[in-house]
C-alpha positions as CSV (number, residue, x, y, z in Angstrom):
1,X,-50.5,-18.7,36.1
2,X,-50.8,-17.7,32.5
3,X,-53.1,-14.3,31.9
4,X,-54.6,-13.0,28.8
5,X,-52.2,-10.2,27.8
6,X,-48.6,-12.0,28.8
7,X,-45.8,-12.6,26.5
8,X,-44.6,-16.2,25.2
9,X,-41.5,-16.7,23.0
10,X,-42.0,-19.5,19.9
11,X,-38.6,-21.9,20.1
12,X,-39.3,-23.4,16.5
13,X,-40.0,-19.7,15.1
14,X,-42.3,-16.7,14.9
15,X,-41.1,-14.7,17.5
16,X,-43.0,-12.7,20.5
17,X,-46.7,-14.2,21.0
18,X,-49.5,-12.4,23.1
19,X,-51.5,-15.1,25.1
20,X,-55.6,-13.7,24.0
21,X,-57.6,-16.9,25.9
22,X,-56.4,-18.9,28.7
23,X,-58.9,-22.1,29.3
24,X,-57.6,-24.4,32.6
25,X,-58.9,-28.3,33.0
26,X,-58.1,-30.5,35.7
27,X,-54.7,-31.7,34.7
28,X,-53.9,-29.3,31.2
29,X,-53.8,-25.7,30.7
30,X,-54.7,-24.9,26.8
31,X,-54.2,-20.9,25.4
32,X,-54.7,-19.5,22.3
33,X,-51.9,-16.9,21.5
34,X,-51.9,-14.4,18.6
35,X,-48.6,-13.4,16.4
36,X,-47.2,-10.3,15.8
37,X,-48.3,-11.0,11.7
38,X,-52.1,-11.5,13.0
39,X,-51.8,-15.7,12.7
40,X,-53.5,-17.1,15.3
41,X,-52.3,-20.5,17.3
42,X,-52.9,-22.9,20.0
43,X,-50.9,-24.3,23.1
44,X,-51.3,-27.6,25.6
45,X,-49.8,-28.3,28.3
46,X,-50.2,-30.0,32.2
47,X,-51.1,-27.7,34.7
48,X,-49.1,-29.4,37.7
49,X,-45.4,-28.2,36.3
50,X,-47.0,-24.5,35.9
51,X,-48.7,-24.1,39.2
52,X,-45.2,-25.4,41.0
53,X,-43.7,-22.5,39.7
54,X,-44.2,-19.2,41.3
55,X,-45.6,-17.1,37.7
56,X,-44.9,-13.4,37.9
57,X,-47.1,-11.5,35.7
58,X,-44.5,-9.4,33.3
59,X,-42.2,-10.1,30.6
60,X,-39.9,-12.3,32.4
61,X,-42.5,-14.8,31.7
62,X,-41.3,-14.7,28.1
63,X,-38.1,-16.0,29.2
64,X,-39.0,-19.2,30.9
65,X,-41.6,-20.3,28.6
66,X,-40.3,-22.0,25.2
67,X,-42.6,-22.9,22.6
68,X,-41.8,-26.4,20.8
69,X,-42.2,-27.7,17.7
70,X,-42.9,-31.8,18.7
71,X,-46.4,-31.7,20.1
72,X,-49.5,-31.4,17.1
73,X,-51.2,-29.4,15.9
74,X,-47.9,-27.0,16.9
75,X,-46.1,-25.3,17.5
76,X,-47.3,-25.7,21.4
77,X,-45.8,-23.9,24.7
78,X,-43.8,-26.5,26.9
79,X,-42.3,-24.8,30.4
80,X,-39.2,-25.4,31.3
81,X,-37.2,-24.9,34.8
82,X,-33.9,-25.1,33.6
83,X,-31.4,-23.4,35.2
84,X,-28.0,-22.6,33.2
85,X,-25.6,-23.4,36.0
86,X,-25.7,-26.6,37.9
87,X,-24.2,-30.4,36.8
88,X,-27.3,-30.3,35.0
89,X,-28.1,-27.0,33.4
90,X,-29.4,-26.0,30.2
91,X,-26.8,-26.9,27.1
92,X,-28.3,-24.0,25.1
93,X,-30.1,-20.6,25.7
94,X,-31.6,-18.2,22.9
95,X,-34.3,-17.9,20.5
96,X,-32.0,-20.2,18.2
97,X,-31.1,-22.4,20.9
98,X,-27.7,-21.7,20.4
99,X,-25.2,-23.7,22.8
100,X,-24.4,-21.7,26.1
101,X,-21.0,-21.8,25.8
102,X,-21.3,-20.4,22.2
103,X,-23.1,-17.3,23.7
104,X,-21.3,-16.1,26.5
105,X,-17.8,-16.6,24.2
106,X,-19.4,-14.0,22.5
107,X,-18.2,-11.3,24.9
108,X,-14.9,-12.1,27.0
109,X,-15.2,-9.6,30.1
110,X,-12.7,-9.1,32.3
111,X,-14.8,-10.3,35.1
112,X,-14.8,-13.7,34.1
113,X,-11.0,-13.8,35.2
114,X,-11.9,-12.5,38.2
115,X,-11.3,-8.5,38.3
116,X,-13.6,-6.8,41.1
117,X,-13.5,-3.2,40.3
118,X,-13.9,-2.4,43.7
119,X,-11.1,-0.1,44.0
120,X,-9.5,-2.3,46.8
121,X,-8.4,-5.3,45.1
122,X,-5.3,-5.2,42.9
123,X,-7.0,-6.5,39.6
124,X,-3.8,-6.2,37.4
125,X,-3.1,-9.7,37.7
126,X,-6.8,-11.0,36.8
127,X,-7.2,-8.5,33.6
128,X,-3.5,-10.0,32.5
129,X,-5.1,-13.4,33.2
130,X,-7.7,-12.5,30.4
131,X,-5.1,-11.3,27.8
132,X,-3.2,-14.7,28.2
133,X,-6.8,-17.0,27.6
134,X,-7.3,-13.9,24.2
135,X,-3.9,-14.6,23.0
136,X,-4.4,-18.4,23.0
137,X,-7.8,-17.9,20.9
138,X,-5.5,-15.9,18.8
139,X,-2.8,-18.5,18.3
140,X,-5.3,-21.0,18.0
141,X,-6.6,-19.5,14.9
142,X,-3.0,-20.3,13.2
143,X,-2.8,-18.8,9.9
144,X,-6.4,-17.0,10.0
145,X,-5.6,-14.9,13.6
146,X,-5.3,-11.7,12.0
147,X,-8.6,-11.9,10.9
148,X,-9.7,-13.3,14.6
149,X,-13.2,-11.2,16.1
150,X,-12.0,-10.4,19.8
151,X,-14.9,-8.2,22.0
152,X,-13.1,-7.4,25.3
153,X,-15.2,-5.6,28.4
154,X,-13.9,-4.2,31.4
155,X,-17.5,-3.4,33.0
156,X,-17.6,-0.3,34.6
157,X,-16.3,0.0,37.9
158,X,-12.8,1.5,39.9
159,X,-9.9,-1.5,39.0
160,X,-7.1,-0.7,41.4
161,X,-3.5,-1.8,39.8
162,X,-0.9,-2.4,41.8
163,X,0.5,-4.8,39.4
164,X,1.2,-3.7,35.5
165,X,-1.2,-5.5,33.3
166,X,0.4,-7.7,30.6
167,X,-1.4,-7.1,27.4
168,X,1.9,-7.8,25.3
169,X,2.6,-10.0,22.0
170,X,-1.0,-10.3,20.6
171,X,-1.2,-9.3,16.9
172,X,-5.3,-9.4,15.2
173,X,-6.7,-6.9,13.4
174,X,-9.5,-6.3,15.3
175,X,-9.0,-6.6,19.5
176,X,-12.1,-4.6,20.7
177,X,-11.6,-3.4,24.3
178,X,-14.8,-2.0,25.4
179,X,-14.1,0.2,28.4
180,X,-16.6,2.6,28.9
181,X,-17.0,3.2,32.8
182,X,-14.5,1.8,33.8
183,X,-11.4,3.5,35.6
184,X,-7.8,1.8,36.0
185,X,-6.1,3.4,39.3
186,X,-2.8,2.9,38.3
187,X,-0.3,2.5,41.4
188,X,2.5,0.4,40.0
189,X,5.2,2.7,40.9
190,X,7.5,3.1,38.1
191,X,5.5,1.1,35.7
192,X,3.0,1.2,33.1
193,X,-0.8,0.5,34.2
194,X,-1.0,-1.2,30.4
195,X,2.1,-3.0,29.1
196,X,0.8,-3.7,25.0
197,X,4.2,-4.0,23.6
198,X,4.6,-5.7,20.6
199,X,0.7,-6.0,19.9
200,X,-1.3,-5.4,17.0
201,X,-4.6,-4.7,16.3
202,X,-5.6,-3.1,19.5
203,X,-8.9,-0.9,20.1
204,X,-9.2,0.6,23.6
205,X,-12.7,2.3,23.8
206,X,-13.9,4.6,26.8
207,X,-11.1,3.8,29.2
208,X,-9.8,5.9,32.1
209,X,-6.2,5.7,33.6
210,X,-5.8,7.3,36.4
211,X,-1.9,8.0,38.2
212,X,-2.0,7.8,41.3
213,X,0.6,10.0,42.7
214,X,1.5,8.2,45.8
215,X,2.7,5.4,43.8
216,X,3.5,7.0,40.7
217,X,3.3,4.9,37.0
218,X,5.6,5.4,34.7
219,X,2.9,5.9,32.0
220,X,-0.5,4.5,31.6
221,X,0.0,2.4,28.3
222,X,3.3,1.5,27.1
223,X,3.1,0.7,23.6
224,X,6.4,-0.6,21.2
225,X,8.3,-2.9,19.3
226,X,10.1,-6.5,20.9
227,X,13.4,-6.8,19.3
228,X,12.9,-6.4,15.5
229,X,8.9,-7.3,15.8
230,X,6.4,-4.6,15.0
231,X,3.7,-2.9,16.9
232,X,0.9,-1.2,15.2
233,X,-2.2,-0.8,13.8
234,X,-3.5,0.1,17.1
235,X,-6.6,2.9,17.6
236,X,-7.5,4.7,20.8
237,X,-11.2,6.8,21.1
238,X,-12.4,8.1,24.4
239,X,-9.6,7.2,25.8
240,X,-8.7,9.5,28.7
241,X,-5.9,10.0,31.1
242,X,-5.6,12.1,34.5
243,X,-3.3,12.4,37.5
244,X,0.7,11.7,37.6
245,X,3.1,9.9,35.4
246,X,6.8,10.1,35.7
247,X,7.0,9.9,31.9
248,X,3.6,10.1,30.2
249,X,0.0,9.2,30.2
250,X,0.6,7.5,26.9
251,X,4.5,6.4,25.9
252,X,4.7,5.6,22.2
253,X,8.2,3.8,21.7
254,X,6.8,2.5,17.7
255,X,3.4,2.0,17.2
256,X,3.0,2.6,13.8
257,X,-0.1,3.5,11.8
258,X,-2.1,4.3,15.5
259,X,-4.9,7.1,15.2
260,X,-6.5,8.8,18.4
261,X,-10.3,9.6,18.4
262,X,-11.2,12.4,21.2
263,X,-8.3,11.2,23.6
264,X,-7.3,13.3,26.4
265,X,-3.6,13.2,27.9
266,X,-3.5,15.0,31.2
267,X,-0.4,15.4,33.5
268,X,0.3,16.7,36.5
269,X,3.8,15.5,37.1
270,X,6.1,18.0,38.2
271,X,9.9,17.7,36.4
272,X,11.9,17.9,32.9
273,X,11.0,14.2,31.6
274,X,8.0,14.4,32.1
275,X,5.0,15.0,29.2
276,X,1.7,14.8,28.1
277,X,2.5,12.4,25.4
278,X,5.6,11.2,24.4
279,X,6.5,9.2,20.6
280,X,10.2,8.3,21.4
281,X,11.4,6.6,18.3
282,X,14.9,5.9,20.0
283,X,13.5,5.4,23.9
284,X,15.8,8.0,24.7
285,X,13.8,8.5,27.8
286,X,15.2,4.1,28.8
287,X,11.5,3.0,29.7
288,X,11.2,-0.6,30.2
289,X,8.9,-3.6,30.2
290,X,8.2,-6.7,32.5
291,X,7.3,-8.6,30.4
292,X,9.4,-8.2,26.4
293,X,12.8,-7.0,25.6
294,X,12.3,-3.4,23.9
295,X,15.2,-2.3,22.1
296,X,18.1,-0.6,23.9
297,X,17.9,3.3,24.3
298,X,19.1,5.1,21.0
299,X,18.7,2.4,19.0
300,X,16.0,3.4,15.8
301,X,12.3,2.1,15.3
302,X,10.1,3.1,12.2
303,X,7.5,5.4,13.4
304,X,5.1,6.1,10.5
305,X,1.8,7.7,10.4
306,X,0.5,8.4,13.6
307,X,-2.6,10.9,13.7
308,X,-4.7,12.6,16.3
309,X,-8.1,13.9,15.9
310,X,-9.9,16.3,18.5
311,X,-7.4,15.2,20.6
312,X,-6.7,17.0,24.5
313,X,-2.8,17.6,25.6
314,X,-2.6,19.1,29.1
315,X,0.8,19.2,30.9
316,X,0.1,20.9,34.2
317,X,2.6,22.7,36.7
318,X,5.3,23.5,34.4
319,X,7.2,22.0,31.4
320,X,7.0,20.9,27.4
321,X,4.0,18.9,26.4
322,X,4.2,16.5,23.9
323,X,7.8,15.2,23.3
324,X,8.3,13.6,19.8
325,X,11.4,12.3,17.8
326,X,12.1,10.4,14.9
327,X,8.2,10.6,13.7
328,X,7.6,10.2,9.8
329,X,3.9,11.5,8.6
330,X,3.0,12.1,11.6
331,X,-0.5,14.6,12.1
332,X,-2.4,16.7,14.7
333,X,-5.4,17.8,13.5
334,X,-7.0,21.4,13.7
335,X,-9.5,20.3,16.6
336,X,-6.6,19.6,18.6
337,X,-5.8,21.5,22.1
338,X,-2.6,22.0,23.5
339,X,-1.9,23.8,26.7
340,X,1.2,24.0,29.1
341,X,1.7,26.0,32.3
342,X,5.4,27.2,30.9
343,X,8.0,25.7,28.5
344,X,6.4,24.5,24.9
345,X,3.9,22.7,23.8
346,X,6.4,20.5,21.2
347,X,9.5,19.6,21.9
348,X,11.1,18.3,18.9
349,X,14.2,16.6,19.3
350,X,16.2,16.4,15.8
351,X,19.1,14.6,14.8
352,X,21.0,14.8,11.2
353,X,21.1,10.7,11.7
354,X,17.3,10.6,13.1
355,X,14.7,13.0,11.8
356,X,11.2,13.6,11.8
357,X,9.6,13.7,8.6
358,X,6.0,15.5,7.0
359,X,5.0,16.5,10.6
360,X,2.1,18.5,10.6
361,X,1.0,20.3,13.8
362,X,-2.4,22.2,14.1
363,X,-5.1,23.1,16.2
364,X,-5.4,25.8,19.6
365,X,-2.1,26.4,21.1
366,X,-2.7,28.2,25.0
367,X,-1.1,28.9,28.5
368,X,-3.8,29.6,31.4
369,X,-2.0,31.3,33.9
370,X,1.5,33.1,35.1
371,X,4.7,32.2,34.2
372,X,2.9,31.3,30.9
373,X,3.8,29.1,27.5
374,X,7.5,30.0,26.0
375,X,6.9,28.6,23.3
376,X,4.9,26.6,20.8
377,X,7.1,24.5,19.3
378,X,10.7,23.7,20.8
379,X,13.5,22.1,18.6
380,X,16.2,20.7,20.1
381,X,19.1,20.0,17.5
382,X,22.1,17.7,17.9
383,X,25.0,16.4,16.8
384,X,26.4,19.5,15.4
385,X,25.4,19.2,12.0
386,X,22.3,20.3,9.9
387,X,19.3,18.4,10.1
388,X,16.2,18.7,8.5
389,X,12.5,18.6,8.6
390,X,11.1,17.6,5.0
391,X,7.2,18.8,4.9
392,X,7.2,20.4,7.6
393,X,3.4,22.1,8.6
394,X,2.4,24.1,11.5
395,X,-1.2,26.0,11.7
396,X,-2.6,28.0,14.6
397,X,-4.6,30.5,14.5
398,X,-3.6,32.9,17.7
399,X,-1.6,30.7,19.8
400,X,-0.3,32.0,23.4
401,X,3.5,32.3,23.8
402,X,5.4,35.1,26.0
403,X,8.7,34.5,23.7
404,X,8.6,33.1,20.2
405,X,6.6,31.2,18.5
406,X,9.4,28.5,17.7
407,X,12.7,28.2,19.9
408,X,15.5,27.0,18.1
409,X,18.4,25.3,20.6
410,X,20.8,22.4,21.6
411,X,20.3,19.9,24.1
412,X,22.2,22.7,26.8
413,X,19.1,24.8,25.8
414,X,21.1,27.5,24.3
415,X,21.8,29.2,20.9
416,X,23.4,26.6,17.9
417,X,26.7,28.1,17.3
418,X,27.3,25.1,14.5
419,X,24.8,23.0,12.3
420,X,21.5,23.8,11.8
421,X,17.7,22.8,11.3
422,X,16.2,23.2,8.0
423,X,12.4,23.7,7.4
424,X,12.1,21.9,4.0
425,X,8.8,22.4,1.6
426,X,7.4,23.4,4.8
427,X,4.3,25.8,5.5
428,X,3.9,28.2,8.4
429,X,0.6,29.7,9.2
430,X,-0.1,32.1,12.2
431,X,-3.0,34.2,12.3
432,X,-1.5,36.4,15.2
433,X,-0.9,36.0,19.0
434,X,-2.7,35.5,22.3
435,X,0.6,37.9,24.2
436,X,1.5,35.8,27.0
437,X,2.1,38.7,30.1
438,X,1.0,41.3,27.7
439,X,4.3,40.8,25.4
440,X,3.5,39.9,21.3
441,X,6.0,37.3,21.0
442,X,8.7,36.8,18.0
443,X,7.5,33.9,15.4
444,X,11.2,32.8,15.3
445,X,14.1,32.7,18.6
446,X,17.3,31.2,18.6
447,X,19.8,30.8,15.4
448,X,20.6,28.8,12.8
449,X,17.7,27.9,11.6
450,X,16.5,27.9,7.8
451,X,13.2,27.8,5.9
452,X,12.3,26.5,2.7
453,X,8.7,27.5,2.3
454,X,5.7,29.8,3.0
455,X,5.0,31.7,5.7
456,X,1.5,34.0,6.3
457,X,2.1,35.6,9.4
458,X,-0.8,38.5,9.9
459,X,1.1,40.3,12.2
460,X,3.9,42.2,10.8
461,X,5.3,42.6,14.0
462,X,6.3,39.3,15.0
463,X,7.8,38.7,11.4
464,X,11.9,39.3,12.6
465,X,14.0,37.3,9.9
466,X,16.7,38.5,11.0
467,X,17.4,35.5,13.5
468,X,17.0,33.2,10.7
469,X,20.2,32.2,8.4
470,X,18.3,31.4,5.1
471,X,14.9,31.8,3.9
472,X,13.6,30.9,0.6
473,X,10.0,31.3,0.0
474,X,7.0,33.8,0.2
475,X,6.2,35.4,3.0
476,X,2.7,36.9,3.7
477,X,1.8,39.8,6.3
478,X,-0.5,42.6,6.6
479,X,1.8,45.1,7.6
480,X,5.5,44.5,5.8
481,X,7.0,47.5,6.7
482,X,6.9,46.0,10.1
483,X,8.8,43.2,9.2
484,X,12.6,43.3,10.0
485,X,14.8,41.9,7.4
486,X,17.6,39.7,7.6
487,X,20.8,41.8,7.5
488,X,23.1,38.4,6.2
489,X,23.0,35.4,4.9
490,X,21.5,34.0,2.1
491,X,18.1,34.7,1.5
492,X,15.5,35.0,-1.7
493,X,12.2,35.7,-1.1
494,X,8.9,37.3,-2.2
495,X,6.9,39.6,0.4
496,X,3.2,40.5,0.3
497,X,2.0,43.1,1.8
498,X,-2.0,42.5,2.8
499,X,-2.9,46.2,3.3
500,X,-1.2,47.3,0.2
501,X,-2.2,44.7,-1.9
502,X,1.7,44.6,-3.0
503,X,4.6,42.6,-3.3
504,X,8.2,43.2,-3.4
505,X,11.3,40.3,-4.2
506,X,13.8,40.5,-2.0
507,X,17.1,38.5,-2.5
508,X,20.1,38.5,0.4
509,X,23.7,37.0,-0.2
510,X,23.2,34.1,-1.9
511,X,25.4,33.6,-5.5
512,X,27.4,36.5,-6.1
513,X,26.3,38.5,-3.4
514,X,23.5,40.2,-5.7
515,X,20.6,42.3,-4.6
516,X,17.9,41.8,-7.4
517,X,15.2,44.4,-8.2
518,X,12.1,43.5,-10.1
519,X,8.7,45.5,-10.7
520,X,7.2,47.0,-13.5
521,X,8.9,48.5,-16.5
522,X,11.8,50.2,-14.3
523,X,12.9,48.5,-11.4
524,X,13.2,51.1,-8.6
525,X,15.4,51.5,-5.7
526,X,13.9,54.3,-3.1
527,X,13.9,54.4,0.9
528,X,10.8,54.4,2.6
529,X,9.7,54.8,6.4
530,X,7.3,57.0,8.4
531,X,9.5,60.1,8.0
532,X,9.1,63.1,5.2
533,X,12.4,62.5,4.2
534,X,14.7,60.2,3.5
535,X,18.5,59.7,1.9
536,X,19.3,56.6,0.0
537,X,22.8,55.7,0.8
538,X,24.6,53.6,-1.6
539,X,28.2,52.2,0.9
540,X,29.8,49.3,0.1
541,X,31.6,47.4,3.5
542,X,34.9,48.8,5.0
543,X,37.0,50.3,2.0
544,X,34.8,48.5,-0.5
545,X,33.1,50.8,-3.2
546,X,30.3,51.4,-5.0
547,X,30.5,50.3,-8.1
548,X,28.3,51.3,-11.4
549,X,27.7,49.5,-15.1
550,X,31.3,48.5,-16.1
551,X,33.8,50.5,-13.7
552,X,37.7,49.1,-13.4
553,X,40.1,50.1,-11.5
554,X,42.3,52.8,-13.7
555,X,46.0,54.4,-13.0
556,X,44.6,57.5,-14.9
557,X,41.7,59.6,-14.5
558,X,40.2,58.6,-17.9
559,X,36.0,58.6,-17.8
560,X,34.6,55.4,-17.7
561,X,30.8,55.7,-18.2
562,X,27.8,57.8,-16.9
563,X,25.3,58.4,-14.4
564,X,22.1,59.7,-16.7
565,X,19.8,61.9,-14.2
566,X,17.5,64.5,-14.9
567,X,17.0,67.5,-12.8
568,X,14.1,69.5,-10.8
569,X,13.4,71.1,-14.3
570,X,13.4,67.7,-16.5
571,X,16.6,68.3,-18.6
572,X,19.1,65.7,-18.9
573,X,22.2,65.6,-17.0
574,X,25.3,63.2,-16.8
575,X,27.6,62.4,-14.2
576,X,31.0,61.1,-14.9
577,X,32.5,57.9,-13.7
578,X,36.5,58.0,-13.3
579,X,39.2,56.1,-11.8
């Protein structure tokens, strides 16, 4: 029965009542209720259909009685015993008795198509079931679907899939997947746990993909272009990924204009194609889907502006991390964190017919135990010929590398002996190093490779240019006397020296084969080192010679010009040039 103190709902408006006087007659029940506003009210209403009801005595009382808006002086409470299933349940529910249908299309949840969780049942074909009843709402919408409001749940819970979920060909711009919880044990062998090629528009929130290794996936979501479609505009956050993956926890074949929130791509995969993330602009690596026809390997895709933010990429038990090619704006952000057992972190794959273009990679760069990281950042050039990397950025603080900090090489993984890769506009900044086995790596390794741009390196000691076959920039270090020098090529560059507060030009080759001296009013020559003393030595190659003002060659002994010096005891002195 009603009490003083209990809570009724208004259906016509006014919100939560408190019941203040209950009086009970033979065959009616009348209260007196109180609004939140202070307004006072009155309800009737017969006894019999109250007392057949068992009345608990909380706020689920709220919930089963609805005030009405037909019986003077009103509003007045009528009970009702509706249920909202049955042949003849309730057409509406909610304080605005909105239709029932109306409300639970609200949210569609992947339960509804009948996905357990359980960790037993293979639910791939149930959640693929639910993308084919959210594309039709999609289609359905005609000319207005990019604008269509999609609020997917996968309730928490372990979804075993044993078949690869078909979330293809579904472009909105605003497909909510609400996943938090909820875990996708991925044991399609061979195939991705999410197929979302050629969609648009998708948000994946919270959810975990597992790879299970006894029936490895090939990745956990496969995202890229059908034919000449697009895919794109797609956003990841909390998003993570553990276990095994032939290829990757996420393969990007063309998603463009995709950001990652807090995403973590682990892998534990042992073997050479396989990464923590890989952007494959050419599918070089021949994935495939069960359900669209992605291009054929080598063919090109537009890849434009992908970004990462706070983002985690772990390759466990050996080899490169994140494999990119054919990227354009692409950007990892400072809170990033990159790790690898051994191999790189990056491997860049570069092509003078393919490039990537204004990549920037930041954020911490480290190896955790023996053999440790080779490398940062691994280019692999092609082809032959010279390719290039226009706004090029890398920033890390004090990575951890045992050999360079960037590994220059062909697809044999040895030295270029044609072609090249050029660092255009491009900025380098490294604080230092985290010596991998106790040894400071190199900043650069391999050959052929040339830089257009700045580089701050703090430690002197890693700054050896002479691998590198052009640079043309500034380079900034705190101790330049460390600094080996390139001994060819064609080179023109400023140096500054952080300790000194100095700077120096120095200019390599290049036109004409000129060394060119600037600095204050006399441009000065002079060998420094450690050492007390030191000769300059002036040698031109082979039987070349040194050559001063305007020397020719002369049959006759005839004097040419001077050499104006001045002795220990300041007076002037000349020395003769002859033929």
């Amino acid at each position: 029965m009603l009490s003083v103190g209990d809570a009724v709902h208004l259906q016509s408006g006014g919100g939560l009542m408190t019941v203040v006087s209950v009086h009970e007659g033979s065959d009616s029940i009348s209260c007196s209720w109180m609004a939140s506003d202070g307004k006072l009210g009155n309800a009737t209403f017969p006894s019999a259909a109250l007392r057949a009801i068992p009345q608990p005595r909380s706020a689920s009382v709220a919930a089963d009685i609805e005030i009405g808006d037909d019986l003077p002086p009103g509003p007045n409470l009528v009970y009702s015993t509706q249920k909202l299933s049955g042949p003849d349940g309730a057409a509406s529910v909610g304080f605005g008795e909105r239709a029932v249908a109306d409300k639970l299309g609200e949210i569609v949840s992947a339960k509804d198509y009948g996905a357990k969780g359980d960790g037993l049942t293979d639910d791939g074909p149930a959640l693929s079931a639910m993308w084919v009843a959210i594309r039709a709402r999609i289609e359905s919408l005609g000319a207005n679907s990019r604008v269509c409001r999609l609020a997917v749940l996968i309730p928490p819970g372990y979804y075993r899939i044993a078949t690869s979920i078909d979330w293809t060909n579904a472009a909105a711009w605003n497909i909510q997947v609400h996943a938090g919880g909820a875990v996708l044990l991925g044991e399609c062998t061979g195939k991705a746990v999410i197929d979302a090629c050629n969609t648009r528009g998708l948000h994946v929130h919270g959810l975990h993909v597992h790879g299970v290794e006894a029936s490895t996936p090939s990745c956990g979501v496969l995202l890229s272009p059908a034919g000449i479609q697009t895919c794109g505009n797609n956003g990841f956050s909390e998003f993570k990924t553990t276990g095994h993956f032939t290829v990757a926890p996420l393969a990007n074949l063309g998603s463009e204009t995709t950001a990652f929130y807090n995403c973590y791509f682990a892998n534990n995969q042992v073997g050479g194609n396989s990464y923590s993330y890989v952007a494959d602009a050419r599918n070089r690596l021949g994935l495939t889907s069960d359900y669209v026809t992605l291009r054929a390997p080598g063919v090109a895709v537009s890849f434009t502006r992908n970004a990462f933010y706070s983002c985690h990429f772990r390759k466990n038990l050996g080899g490169d991390g994140v494999y990119l090619e054919g990227t354009n704006g692409w950007m990892f952000d400072h809170a990033c964190y990159h790790l690898a057992f051994s191999g790189a972190n990056f491997r860049v794959v570069q092509s003078a017919s393919f490039r990537n273009v204004d990549l920037s990679i930041r954020g911490l760069f480290e190896t955790a135990q023996a053999p440790g990281l080779d490398y940062c950042v691994r280019f692999i050039v092609e082809d032959g010929g010279t390719s290039a990397i226009p706004g090029f950025e890398f920033v890390a603080g004090l990575p951890h590398a045992k050999t360079a900090i960037f590994r220059i090489e062909g697809p044999d993984g040895e030295d270029l002996v044609a072609g090249g890769l050029r660092l255009r506009a491009s900025t380098i900044k490294v604080g230092g190093s985290m010596a991998s086995g106790g040894v400071t790596p190199k900043m650069f390794s391999g050959a052929r490779l040339y830089i257009v741009g700045d580089i701050h390196c703090a430690d002197g000691a890693m700054l050896d240019l002479s691998v590198l076959e052009g640079l043309h920039g500034t380079v900034y270090t705190v101790d330049a006397t460390s600094t080996v020098f390139p001994a060819s090529g064609s080179h023109a560059f400023t140096l500054y020296d952080e300790i000194t507060l100095s700077g120096q030009v120095v200019r390599i080759g290049g036109a004409g084969g000129q060394v060119g001296l600037q600095g204050g009013s006399i441009p000065t020559l002079r060998a420094e080192g450690s050492g007390a003393d030191y000769d300059l030595l002036l040698r031109g190659k082979g039987i070349g010679q040194v050559r001063f003002g305007t020397w020719t060659n002369s049959a006759d002994a005839a004097v040419t010009g001077y050499i104006t010096i001045k002795d220990a005891g300041g007076a002037t002195r000349k020395i003769a040039t002859i033929a």
